[in-house]
Backbone and ligand atoms as CSV (ligand in chain L), in Angstrom:
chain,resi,resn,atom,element,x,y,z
A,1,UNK,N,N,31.515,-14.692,29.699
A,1,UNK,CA,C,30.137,-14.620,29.236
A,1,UNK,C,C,30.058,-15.085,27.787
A,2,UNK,N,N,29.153,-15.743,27.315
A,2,UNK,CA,C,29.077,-16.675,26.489
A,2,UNK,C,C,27.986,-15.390,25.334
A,3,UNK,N,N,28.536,-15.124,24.292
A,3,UNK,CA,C,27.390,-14.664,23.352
A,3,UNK,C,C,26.510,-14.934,22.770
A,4,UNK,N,N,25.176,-15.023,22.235
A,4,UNK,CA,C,25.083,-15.840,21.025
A,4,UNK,C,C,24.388,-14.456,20.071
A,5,UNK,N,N,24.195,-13.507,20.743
A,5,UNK,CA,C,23.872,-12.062,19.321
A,5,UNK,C,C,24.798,-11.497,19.849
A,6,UNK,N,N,24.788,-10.417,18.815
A,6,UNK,CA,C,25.454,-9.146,18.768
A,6,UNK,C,C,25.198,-8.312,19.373
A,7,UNK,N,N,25.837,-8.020,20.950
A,7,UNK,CA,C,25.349,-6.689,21.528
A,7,UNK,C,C,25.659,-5.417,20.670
A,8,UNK,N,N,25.767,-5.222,19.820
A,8,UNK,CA,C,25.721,-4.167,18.586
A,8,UNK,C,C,24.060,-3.817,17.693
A,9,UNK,N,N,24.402,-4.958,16.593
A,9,UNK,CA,C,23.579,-5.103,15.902
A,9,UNK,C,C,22.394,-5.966,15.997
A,10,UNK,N,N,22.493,-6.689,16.998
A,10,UNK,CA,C,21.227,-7.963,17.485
A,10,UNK,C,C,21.345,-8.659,16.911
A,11,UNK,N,N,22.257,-9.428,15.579
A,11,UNK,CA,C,22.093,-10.251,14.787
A,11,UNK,C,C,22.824,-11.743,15.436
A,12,UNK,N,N,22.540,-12.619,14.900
A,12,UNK,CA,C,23.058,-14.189,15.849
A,12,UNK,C,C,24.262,-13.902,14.886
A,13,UNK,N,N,25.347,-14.885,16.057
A,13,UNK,CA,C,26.393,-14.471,16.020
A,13,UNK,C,C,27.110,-15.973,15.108
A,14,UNK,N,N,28.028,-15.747,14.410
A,14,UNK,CA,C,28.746,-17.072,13.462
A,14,UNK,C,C,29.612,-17.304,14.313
A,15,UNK,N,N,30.604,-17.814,13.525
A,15,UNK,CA,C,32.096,-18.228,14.185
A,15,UNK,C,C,32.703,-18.070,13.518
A,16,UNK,N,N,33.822,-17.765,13.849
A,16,UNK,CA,C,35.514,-17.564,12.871
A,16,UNK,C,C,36.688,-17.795,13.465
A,17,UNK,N,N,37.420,-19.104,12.349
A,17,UNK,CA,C,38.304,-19.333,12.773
A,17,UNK,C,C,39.415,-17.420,13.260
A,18,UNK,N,N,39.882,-17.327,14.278
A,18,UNK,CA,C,40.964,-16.225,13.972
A,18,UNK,C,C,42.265,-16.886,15.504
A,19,UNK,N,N,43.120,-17.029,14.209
A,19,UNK,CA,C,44.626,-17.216,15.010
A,19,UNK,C,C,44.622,-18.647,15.768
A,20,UNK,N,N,45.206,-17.995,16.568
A,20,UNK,CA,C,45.336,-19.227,17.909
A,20,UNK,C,C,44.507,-19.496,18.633
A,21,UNK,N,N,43.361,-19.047,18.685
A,21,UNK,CA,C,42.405,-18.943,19.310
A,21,UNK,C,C,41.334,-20.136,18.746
A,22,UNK,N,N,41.450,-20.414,17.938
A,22,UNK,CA,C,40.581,-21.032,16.941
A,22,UNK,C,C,39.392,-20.448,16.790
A,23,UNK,N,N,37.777,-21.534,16.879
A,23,UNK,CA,C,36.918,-21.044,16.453
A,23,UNK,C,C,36.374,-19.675,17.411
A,24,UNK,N,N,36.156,-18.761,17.180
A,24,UNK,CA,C,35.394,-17.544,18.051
A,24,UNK,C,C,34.359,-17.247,17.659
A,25,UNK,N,N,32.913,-16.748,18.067
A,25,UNK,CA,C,32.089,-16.152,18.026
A,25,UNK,C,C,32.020,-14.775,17.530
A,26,UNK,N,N,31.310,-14.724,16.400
A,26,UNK,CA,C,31.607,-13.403,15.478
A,26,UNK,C,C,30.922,-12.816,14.790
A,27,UNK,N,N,30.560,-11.320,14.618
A,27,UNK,CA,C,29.254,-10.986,13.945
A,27,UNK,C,C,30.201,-10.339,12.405
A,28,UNK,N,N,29.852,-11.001,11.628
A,28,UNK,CA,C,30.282,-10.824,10.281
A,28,UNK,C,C,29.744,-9.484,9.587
A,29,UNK,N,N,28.685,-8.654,10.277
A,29,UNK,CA,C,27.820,-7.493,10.051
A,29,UNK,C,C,28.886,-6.564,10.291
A,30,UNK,N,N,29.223,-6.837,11.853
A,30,UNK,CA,C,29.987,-5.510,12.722
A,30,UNK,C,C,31.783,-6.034,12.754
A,31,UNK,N,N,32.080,-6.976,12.007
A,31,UNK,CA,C,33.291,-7.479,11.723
A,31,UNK,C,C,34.135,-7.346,13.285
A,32,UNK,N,N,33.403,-7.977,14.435
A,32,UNK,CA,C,33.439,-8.148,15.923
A,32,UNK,C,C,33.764,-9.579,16.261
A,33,UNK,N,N,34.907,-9.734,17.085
A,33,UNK,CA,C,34.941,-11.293,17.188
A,33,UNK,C,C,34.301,-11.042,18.908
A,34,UNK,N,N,33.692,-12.003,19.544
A,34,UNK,CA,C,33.218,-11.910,21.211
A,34,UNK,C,C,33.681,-13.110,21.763
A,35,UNK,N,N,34.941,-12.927,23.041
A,35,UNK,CA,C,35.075,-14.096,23.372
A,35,UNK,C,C,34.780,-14.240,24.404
A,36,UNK,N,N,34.385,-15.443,24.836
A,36,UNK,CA,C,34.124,-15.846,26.082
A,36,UNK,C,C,34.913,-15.372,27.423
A,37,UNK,N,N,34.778,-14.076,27.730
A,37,UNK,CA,C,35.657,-13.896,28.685
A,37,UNK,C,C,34.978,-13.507,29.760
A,38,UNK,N,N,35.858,-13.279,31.009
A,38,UNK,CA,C,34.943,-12.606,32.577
A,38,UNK,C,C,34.922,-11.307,32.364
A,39,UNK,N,N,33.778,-11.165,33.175
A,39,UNK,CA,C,33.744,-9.715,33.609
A,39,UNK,C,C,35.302,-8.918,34.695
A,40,UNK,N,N,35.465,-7.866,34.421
A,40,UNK,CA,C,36.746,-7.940,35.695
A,40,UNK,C,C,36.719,-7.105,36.237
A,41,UNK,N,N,37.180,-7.057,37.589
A,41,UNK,CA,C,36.444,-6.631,39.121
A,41,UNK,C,C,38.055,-6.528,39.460
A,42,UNK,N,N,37.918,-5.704,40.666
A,42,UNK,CA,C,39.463,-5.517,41.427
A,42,UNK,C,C,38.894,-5.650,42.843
A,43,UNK,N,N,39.549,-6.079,43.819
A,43,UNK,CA,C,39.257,-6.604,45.064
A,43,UNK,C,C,40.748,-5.681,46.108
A,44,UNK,N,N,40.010,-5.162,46.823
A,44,UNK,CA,C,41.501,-4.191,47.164
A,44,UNK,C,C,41.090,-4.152,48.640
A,45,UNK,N,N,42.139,-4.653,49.466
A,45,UNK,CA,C,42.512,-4.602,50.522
A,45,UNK,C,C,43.437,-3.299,51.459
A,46,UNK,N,N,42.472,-2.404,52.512
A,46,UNK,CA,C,42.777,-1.113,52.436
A,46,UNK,C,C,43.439,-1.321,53.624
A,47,UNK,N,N,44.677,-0.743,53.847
A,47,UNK,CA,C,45.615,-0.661,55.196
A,47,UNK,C,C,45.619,0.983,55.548
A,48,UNK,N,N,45.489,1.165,56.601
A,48,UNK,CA,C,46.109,2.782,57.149
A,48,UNK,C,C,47.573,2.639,57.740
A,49,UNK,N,N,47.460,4.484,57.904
A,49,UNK,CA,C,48.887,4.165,58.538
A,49,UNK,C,C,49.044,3.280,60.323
A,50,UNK,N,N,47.728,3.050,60.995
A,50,UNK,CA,C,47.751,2.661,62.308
A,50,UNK,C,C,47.769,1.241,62.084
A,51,UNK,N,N,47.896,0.710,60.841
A,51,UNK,CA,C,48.480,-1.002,60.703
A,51,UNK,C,C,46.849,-1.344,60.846
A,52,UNK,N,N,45.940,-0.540,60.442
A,52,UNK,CA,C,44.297,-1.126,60.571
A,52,UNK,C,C,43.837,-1.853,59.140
A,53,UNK,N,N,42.909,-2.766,59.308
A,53,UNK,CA,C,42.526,-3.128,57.560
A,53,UNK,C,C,40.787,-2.427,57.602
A,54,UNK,N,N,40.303,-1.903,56.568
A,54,UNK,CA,C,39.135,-1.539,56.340
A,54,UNK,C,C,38.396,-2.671,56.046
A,55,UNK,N,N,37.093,-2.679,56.533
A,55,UNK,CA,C,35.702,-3.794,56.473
A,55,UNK,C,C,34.781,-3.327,56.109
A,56,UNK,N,N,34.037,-3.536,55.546
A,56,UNK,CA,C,32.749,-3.350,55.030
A,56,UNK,C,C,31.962,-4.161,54.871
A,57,UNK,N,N,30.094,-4.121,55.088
A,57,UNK,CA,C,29.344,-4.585,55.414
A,57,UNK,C,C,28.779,-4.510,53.951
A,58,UNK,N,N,28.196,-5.029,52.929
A,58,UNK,CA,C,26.929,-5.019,52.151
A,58,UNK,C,C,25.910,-6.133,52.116
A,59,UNK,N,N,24.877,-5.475,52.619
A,59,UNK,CA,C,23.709,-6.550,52.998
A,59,UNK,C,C,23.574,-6.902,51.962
A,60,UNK,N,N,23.876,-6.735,50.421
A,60,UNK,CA,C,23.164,-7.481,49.613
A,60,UNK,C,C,24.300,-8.406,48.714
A,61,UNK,N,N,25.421,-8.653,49.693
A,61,UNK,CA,C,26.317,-9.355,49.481
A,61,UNK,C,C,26.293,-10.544,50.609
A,62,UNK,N,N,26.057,-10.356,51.810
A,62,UNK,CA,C,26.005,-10.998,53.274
A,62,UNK,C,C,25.852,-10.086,54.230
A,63,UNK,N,N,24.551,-10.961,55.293
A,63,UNK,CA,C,24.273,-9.950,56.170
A,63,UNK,C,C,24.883,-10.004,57.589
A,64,UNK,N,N,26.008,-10.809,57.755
A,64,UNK,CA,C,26.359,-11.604,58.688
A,64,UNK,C,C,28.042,-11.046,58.301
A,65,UNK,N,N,28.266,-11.316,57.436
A,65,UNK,CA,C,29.934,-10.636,57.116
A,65,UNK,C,C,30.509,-10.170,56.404
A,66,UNK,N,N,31.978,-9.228,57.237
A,66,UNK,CA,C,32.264,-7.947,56.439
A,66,UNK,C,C,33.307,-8.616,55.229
A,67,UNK,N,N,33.234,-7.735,54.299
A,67,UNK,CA,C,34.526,-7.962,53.302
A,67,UNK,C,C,35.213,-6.972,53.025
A,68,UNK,N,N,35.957,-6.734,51.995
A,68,UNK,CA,C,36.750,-5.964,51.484
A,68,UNK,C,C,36.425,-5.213,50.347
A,69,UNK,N,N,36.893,-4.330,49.753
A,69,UNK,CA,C,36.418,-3.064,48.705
A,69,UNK,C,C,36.241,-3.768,47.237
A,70,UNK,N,N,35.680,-3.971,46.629
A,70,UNK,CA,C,35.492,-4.599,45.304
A,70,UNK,C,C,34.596,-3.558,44.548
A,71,UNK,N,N,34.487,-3.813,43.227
A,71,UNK,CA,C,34.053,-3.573,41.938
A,71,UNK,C,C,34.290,-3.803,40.346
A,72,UNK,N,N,33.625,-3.171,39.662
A,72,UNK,CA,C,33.714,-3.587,38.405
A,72,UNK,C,C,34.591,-2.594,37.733
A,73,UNK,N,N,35.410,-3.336,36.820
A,73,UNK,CA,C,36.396,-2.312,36.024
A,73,UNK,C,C,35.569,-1.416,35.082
A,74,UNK,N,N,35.414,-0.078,34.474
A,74,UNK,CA,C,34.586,0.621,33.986
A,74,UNK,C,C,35.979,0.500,32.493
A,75,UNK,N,N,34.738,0.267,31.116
A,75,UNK,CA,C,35.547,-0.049,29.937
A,75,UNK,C,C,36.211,1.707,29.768
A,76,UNK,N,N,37.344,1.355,29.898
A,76,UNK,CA,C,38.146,2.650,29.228
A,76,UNK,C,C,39.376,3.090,30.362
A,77,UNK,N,N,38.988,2.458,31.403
A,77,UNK,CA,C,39.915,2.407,33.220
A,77,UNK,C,C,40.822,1.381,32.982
A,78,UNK,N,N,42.285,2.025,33.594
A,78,UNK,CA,C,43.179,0.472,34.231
A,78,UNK,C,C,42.645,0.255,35.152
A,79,UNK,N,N,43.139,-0.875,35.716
A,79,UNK,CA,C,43.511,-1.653,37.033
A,79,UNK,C,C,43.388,-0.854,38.383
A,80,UNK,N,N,45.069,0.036,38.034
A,80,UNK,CA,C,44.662,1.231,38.843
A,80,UNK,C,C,43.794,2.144,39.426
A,81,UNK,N,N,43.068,2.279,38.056
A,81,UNK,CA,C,42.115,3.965,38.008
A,81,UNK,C,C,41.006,3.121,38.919
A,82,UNK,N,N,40.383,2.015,38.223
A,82,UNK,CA,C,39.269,1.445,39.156
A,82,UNK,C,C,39.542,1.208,40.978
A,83,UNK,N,N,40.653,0.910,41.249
A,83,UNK,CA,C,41.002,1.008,42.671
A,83,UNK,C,C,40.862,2.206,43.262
A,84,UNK,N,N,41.657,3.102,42.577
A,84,UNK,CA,C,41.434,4.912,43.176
A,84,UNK,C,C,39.777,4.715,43.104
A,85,UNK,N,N,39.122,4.521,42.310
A,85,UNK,CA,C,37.813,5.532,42.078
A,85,UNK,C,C,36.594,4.344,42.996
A,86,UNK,N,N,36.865,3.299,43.026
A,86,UNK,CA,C,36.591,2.096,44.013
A,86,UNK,C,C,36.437,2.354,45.308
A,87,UNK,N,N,37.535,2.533,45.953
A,87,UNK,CA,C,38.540,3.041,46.913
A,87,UNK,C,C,37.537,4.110,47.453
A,88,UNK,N,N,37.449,5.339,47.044
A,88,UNK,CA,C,36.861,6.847,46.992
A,88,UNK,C,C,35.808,6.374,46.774
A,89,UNK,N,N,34.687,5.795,46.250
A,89,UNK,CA,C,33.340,6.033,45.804
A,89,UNK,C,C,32.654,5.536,47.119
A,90,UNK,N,N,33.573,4.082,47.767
A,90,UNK,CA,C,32.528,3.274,48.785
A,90,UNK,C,C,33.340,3.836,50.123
A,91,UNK,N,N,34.808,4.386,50.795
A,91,UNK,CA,C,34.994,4.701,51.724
A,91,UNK,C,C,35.400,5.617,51.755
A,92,UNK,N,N,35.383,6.561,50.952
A,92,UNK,CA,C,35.909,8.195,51.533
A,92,UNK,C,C,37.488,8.305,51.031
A,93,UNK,N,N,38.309,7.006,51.192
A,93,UNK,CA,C,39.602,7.142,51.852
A,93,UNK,C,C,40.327,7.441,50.300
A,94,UNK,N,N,41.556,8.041,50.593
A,94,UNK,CA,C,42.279,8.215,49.164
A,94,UNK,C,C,43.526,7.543,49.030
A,95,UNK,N,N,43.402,6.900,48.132
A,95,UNK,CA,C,44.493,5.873,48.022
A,95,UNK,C,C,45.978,6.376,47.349
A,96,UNK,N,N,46.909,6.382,48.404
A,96,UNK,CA,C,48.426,7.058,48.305
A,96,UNK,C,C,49.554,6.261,47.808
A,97,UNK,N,N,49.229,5.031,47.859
A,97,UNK,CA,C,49.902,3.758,47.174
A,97,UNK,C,C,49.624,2.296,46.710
A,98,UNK,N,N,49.863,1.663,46.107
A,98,UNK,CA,C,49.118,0.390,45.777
A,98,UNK,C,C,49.473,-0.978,45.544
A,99,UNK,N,N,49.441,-1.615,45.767
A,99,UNK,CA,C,50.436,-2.816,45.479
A,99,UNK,C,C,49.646,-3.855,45.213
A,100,UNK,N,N,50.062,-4.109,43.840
A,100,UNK,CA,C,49.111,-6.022,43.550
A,100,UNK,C,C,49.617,-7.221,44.254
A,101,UNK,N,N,48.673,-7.832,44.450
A,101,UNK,CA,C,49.012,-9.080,45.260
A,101,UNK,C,C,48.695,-10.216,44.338
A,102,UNK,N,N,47.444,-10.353,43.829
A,102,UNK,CA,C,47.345,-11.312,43.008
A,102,UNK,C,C,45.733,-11.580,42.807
A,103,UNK,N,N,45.250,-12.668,41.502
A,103,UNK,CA,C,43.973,-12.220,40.833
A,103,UNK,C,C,43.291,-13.815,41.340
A,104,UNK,N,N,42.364,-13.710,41.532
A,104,UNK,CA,C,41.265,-14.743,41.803
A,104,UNK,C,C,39.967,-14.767,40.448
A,105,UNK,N,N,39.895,-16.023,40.335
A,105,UNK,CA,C,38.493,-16.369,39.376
A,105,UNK,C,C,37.224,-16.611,40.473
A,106,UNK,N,N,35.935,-15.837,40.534
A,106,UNK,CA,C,35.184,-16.447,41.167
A,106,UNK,C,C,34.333,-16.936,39.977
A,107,UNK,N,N,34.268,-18.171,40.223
A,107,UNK,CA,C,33.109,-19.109,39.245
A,107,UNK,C,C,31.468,-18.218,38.826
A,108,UNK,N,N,31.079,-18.523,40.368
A,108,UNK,CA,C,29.755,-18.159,40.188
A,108,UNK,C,C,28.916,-16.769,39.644
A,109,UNK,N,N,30.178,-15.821,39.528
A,109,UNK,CA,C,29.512,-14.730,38.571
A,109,UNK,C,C,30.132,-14.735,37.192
A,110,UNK,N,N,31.143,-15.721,36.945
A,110,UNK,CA,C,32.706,-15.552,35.963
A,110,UNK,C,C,33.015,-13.828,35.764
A,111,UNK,N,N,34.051,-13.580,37.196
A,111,UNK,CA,C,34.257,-12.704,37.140
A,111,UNK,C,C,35.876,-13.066,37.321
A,112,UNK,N,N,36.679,-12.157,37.103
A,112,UNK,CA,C,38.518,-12.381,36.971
A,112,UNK,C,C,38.754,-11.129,38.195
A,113,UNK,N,N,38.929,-11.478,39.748
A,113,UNK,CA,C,39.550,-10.200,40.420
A,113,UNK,C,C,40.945,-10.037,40.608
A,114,UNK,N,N,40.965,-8.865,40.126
A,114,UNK,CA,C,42.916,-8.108,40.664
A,114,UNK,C,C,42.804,-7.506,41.863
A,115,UNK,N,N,43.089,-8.498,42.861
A,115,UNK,CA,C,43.380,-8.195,44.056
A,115,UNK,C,C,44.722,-7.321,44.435
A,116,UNK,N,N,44.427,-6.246,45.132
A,116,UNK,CA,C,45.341,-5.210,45.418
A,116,UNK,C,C,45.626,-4.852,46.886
A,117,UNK,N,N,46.576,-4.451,47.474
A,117,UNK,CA,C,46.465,-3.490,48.683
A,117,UNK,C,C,46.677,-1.585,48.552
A,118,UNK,N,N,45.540,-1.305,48.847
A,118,UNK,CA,C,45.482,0.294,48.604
A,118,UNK,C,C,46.093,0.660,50.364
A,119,UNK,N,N,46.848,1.144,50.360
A,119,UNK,CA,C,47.712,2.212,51.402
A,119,UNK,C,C,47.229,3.754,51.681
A,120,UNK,N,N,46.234,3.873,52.351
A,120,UNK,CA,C,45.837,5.546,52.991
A,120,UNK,C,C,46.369,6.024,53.931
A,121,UNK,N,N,45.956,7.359,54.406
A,121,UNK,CA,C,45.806,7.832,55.771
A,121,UNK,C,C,44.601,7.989,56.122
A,122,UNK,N,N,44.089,7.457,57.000
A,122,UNK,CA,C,42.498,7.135,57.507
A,122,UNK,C,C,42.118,8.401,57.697
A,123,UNK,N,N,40.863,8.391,56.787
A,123,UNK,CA,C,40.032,9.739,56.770
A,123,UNK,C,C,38.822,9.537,57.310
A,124,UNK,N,N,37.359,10.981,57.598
A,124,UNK,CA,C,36.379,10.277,57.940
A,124,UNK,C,C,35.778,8.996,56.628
A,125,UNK,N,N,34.776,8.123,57.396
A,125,UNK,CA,C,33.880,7.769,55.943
A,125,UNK,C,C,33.149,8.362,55.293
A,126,UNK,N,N,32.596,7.895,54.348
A,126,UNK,CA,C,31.630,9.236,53.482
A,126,UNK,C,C,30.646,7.792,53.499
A,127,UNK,N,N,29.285,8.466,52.794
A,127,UNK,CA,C,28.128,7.206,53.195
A,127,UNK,C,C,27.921,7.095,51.730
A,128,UNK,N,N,28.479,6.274,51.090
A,128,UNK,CA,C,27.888,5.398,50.047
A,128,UNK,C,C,26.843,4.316,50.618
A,129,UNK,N,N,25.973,4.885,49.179
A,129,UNK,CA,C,24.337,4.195,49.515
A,129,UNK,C,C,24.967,2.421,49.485
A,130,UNK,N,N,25.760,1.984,48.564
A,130,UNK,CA,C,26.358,0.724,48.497
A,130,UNK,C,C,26.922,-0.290,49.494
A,131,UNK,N,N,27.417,0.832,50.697
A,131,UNK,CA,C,27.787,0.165,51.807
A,131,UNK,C,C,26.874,0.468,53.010
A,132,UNK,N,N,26.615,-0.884,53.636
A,132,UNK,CA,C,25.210,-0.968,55.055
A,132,UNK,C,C,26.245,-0.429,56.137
A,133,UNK,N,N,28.030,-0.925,56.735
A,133,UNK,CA,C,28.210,-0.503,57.225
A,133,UNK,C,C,30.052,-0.496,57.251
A,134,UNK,N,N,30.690,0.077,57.982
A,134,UNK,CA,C,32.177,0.033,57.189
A,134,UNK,C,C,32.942,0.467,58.962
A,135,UNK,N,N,34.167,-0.271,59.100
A,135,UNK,CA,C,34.946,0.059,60.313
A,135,UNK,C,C,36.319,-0.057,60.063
A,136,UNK,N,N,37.203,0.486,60.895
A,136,UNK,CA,C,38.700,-0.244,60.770
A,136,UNK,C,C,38.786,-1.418,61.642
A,137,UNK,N,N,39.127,-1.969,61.564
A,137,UNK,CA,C,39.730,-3.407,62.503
A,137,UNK,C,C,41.277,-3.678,63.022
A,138,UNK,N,N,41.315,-4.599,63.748
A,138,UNK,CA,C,42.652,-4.588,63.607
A,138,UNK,C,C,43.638,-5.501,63.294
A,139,UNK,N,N,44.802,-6.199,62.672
A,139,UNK,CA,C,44.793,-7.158,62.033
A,139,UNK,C,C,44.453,-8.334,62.286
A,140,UNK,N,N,44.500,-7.889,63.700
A,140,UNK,CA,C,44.724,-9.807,64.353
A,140,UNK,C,C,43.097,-9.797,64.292
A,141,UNK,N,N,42.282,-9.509,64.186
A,141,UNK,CA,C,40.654,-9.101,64.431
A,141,UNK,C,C,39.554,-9.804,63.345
A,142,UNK,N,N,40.743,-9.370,62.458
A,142,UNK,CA,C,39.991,-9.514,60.909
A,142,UNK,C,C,39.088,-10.441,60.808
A,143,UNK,N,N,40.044,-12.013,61.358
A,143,UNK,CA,C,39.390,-13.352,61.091
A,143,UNK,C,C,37.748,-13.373,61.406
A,144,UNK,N,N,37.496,-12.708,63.053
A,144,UNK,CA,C,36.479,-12.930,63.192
A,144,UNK,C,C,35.413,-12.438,62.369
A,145,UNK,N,N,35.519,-11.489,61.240
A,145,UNK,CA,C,34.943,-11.106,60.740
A,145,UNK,C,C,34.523,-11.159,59.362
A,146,UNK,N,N,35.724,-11.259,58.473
A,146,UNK,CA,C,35.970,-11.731,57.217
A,146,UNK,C,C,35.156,-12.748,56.740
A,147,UNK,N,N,34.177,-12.609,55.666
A,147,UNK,CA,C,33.901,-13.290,54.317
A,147,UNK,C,C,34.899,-13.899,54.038
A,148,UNK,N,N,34.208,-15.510,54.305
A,148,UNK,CA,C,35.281,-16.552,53.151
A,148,UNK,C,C,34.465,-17.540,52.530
A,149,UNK,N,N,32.951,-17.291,52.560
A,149,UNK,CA,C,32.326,-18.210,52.053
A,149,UNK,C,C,31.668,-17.597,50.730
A,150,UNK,N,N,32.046,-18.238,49.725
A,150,UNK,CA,C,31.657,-17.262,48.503
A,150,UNK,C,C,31.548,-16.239,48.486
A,151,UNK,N,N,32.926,-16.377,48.543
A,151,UNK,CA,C,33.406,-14.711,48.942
A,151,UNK,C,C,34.926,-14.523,49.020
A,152,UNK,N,N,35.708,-13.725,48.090
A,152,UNK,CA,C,36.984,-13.948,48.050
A,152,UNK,C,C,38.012,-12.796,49.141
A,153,UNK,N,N,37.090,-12.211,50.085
A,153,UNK,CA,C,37.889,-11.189,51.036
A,153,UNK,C,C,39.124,-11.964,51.936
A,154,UNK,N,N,38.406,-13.152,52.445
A,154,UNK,CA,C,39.192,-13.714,53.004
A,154,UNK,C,C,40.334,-14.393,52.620
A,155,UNK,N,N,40.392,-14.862,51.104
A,155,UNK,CA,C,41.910,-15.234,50.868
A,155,UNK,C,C,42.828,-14.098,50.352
A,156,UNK,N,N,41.749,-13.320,50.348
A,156,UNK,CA,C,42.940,-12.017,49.466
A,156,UNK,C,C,43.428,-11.330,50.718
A,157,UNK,N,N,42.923,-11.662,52.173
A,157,UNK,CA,C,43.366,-11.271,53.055
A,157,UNK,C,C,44.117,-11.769,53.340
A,158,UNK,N,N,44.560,-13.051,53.469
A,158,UNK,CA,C,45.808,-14.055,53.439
A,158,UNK,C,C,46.772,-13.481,52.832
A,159,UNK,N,N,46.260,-13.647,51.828
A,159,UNK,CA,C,47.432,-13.401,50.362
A,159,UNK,C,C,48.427,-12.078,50.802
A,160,UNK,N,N,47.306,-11.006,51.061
A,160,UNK,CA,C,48.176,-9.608,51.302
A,160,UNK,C,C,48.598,-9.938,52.293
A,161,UNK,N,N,48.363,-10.547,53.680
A,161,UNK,CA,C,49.310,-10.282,54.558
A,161,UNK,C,C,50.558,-11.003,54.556
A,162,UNK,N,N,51.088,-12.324,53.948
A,162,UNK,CA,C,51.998,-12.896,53.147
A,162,UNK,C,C,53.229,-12.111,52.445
A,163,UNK,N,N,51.932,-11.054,51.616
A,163,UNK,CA,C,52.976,-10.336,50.852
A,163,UNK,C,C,53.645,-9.875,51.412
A,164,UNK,N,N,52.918,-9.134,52.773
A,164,UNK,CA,C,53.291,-7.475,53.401
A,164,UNK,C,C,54.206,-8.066,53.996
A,165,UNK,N,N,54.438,-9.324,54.942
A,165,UNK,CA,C,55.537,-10.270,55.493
A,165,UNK,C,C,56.326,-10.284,54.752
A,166,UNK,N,N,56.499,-10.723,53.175
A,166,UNK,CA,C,57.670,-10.994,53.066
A,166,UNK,C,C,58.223,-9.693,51.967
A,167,UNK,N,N,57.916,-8.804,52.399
A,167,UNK,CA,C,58.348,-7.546,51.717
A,167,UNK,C,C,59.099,-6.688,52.602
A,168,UNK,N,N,58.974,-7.422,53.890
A,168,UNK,CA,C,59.653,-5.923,55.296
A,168,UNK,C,C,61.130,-6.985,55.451
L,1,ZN,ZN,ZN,26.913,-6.945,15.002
């Protein structure tokens, strides 16, 4: 995200050379440099112990197909904490282990996701207002269902099952 005031002080923002970075965007008031960076989101791919992957529906993402657990990192959270509390807020389920797989840029919001696999024991769901509708599947299943059109569920579904292959 590109600045040009100070979400502080409201004042337009200068530039300053600092480091390696060269010129940055900078409020000389609040002695704040702002760089152009993404927002960052974690994208977590949920397995149970019955070898199922979790899906989820949000109509105001696509009304046609399911994806996978995402959100926004909350400033003061790792990586981690946002997956647990991710995880728990939209499916109930509690996440017992975790494993990164790897991070995707989606352009169109400039957001940076840390794609993960969260490991449960399948609990009921709980009804977050956020999700329209949520199931287990089963792996071989997924395809028919999976977001891959602006929409990163489907390669992070790749990705993890790759991993999970070449980890056994
Ligand atoms: Zn300022």
């Amino acid at each position: 995200m590109k600045f040009i005031y100070c979400p502080i002080c409201g004042e337009k923002l200068s530039e300053k050379n600092i480091g390696d970075e060269g010129l940055v965007r900078y409020c000389f008031t609040c002695n704040r440099p702002y760089f152009d960076s993404p927002s960052s989101c974690v994208e977590v791919l949920i397995l149970n112990e019955h070898n199922q992957i979790l899906l989820l529906k949000q109509n105001y993402i696509s009304k046609t197909h399911w994806g996978v657990v995402s959100g926004y990192v909350n400033n003061g959270e790792t990586l981690e904490e946002t997956v647990i509390r991710e995880v728990l807020e939209e499916t109930g389920q509690e996440v017992e282990k975790m494993q990164y797989v790897e991070s995707y840029y989606f352009r169109p919001n400039e957001l940076i996701m840390a794609g993960f696999i969260a490991f449960v024991k399948a609990k009921p769901f709980n009804n977050s207002n956020e999700v329209d509708d949520i199931m287990w599947c089963e792996i071989d299943e997924v395809n028919k269902y999976i977001a891959r059109v602006n929409n990163m569920s489907g390669i992070h579904f790749d990705n993890s099952m790759k991993l999970l292959k070449s980890l056994r």
